[in-house]
N, C-alpha and C positions, 0 to 999 in steps of 0.2 A: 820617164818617171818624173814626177813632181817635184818640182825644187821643196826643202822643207821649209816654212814660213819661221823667221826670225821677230821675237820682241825684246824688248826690253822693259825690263818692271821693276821699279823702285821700291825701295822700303820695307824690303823684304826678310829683316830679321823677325818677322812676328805676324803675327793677325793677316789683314787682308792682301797684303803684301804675299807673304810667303804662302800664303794658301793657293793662291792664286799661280804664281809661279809654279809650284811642284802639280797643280790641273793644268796649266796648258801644256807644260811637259809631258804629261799623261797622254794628254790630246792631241800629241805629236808635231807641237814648235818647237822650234830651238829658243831657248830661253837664254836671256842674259839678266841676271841680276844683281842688286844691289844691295849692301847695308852697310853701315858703318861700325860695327865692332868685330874684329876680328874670327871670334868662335862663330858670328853668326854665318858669317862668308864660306867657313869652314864647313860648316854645317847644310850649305846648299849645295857646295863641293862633293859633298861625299853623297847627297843623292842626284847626284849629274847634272847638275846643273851649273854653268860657267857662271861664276860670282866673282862682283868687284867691290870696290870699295867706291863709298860716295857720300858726300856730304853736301846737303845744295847750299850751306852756309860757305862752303868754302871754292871758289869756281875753279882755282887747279883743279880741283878732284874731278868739278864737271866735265874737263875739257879734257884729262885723263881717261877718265870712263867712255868718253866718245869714242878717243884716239883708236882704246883697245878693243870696243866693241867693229868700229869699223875693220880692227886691219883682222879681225877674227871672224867676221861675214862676209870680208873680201868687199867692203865698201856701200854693201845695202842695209835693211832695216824694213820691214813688214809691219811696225807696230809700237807705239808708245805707248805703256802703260805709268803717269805717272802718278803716286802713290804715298810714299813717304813725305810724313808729317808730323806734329806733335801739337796739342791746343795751350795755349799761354793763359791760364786763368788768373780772375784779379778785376775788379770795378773797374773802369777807363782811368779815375782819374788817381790808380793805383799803380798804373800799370808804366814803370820805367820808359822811356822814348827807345833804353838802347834794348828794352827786352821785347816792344813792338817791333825796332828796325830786325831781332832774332828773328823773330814769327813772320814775318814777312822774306825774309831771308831763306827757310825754311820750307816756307810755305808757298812761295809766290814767285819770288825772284829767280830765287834756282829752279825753279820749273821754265820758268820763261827763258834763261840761259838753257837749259837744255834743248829743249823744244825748238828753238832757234836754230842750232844747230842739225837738227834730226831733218827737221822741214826739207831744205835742201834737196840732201838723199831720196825722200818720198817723191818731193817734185821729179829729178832726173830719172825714177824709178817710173814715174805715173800714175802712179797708187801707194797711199798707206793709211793708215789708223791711228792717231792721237784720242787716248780717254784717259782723263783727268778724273782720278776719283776727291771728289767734293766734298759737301756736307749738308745736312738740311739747311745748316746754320749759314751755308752759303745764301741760300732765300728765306729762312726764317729767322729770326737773331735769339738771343737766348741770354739774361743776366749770367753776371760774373764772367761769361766766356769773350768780352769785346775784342780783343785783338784777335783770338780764332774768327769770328764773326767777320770782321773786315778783313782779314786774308781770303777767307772762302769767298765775300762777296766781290772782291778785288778779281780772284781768280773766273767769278763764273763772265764776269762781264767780257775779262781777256777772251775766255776760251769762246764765249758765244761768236762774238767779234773774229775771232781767228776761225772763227767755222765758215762764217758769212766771207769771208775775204779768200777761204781756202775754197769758194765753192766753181767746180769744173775744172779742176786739178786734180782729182782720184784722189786728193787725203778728206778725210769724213774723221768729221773733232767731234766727241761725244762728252756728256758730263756722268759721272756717278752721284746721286746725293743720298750717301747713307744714314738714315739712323743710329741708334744703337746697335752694335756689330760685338762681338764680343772677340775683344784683343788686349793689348797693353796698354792702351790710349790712356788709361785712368791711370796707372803707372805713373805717367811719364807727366802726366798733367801736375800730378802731385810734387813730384820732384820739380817743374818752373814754377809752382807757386813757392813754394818753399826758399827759391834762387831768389826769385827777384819780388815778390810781396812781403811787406812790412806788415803782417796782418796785426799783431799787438798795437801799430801806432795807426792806425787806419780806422776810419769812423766808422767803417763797414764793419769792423773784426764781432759783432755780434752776429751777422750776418752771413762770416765766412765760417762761423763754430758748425753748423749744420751740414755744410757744403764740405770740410774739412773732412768730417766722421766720414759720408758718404763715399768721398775717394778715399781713406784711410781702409773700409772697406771693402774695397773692389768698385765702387763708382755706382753708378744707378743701378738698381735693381727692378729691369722689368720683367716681365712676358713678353715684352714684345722683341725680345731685346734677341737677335738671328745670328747668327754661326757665320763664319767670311763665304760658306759657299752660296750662300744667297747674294753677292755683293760679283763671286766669281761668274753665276746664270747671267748675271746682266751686262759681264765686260765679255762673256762669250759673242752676245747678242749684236753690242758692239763692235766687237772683232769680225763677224762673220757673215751677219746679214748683207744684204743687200744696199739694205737703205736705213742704218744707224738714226737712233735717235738721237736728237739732241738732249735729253734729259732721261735719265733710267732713276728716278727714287726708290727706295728701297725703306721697308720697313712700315707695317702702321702707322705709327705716331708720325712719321716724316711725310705719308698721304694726308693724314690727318692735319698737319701744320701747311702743307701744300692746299687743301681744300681748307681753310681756314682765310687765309691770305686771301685767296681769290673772293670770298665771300662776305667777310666781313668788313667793316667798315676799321681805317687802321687804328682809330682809337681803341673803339670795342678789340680791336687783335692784339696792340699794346698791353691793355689792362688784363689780358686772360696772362699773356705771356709770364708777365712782369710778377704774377701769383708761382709761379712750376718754380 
C-alpha cells in the first residue's frame, strides 16, 4: 500500500489557504496546517485536519512548526504549500520602513525561513514540491499597493532562482500568480492601512478617499473575480504532474496584465496601469 503523501500549507484560517487544505484532504494527503488565531486552528481540528500555529513574523513559531510537523511525519514532507500573507497598502512614500520590514516579514522572509528548512528533508527524500502562491502584482505592479508589490516581486525572483538551482534534485518550485480570488485579503488590507497610514496628513488622502470606500466595502468588485477552487485546479497541477510549471496565473485580468507586459511598450504599460 502506498505511503499517504504529506503537505504542509500555510495560511489557512480563510480563503485560498483553507480551501485548499480541506481538497487535498479530500484527495487523500495528510495535510498539515497553519494559522495564527486560535479558533481558526480549532476549526481545521475538528475537520481532521492537524493544525498548528504560525506566524512567519515571528521565527520561533517557524522553527516550532517544523519541529512538530516533522516528529509527526516521522521526519518527511511530500510538499510545500506556502500561502499565508496580507497586502500593506499606502503610496511608497507613505508607507513606514517598520510597516515594509512587517510585509516583508510576512510575506517573504518567513517563507524563506521556512522553505530552508523543508529543503533538506526533500533533498534526503529525493523528491518534493515547493509552490509559492504569488500574485499578479508579483509581475505586474499596481498604485497604492508598493510594498505588497515588492514583496511578491522580491519573492518570484527567490523562487524562480531556487527552481533553477533545485534543478536534478526531484524538488520542482512552482509559482501561483492569482488575481482576484475571493477571501479576507480586503479585510486585512484595510486594517494595515489603518495601523500604519497617516491618510488625513498625506498628500495622497484625496486619492485614498476612493480606495478607502472600496475596501470599506468588500474590495474590488469584479466578474472576474474566482472562488479559491480555481487557485486549488492549479496547485493540484503543481503537486502532481509530472513536469510542474513554473508559472500557473490565474484569473483574466492577471492573463490580461501578463499579456500586456509582454507587449506593450513599458511606458504605454505604466500609463494604462497608473489609470485602474
Amino acid at each position: 500500500m502506498a505511503q499517504q503523501r504529506t503537505i504542509l500549507v500555510t495560511g489557512c484560517s480563510s480563503g485560498i489557504g483553507a480551501h485548499c487544505a480541506r481538497a487535498l484532504k479530500d484527495d487523500g494527503w495528510r495535510v498539515f496546517a497553519t494559522a495564527r488565531r486560535q479558533e481558526d486552528i480549532d476549526r481545521l481540528a475538528e475537520d481532521g485536519i492537524e493544525a498548528f500555529y504560525l506566524d512567519y513574523r515571528e521565527e520561533d513559531s517557524i522553527g516550532a512548526l517544523f519541529d512538530n510537523v516533522m516528529e509527526r511525519s516521522g521526519g518527511t514532507l511530500d510538499a510545500l504549500f506556502n500561502n499565508g500573507a496580507y497586502a500593506q497598502p499606502g503610496a511608497i512614500e507613505d508607507v513606514p520602513t517598520e510597516a515594509l520590514r512587517e510585509q516583508f516579514e510576512a510575506g517573504f522572509f518567513g517563507w524563506h525561513t521556512l522553505t530552508r528548512l523543508v529543503i533538506p528533508v526533500m533533498r534526503k527524500a529525493g523528491h518534493g514540491r515547493i509552490v509559492q502562491c504569488s500574485s499578479i502584482l508579483g509581475l505586474v505592479p499596481m498604485r497604492w499597493r508598493g510594498a505588497y508589490n515588492a514583496a511578491k516581486h522580491a519573492l518570484e525572483g527567490h523562487s524562480v532562482t531556487m527552481r533553477m538551482e533545485l534543478a536534478g534534485s526531484g524538488i520542482h518550485v512552482s509559482l501561483i500568480e492569482p488575481g482576484p480570488i475571493e477571501s479576507k485579503f480586503t479585510t486585512n488590507a484595510l486594517a494595515y492601512i489603518e495601523k500604519y497610514i497617516d491618510v488625513e496628513g498625506s498628500v495622497h488622502r484625496e486619492d485614498y478617499a476612493p480606495e478607502l470606500k472600496r475596501l470599506r466595502q468588500g474590495g474590488i468588485r469584479s466578474k472576474h473575480k474566482l472562488k479559491p477552487d480555481a487557485v486549488y485546479a492549479k496547485l493540484k497541477h503543481a503537486l502532481e504532474h509530472e513536469r510542474p510549471k513554473p508559472h500557473y496565473v490565474i484569473t483574466r485580468p492577471a492573463r490580461i496584465g501578463i499579456a500586456m507586459k509582454r507587449l506593450l511598450p513599458a511606458r504605454m504599460l505604466y500609463d494604462i496601469l497608473q489609470t485602474r
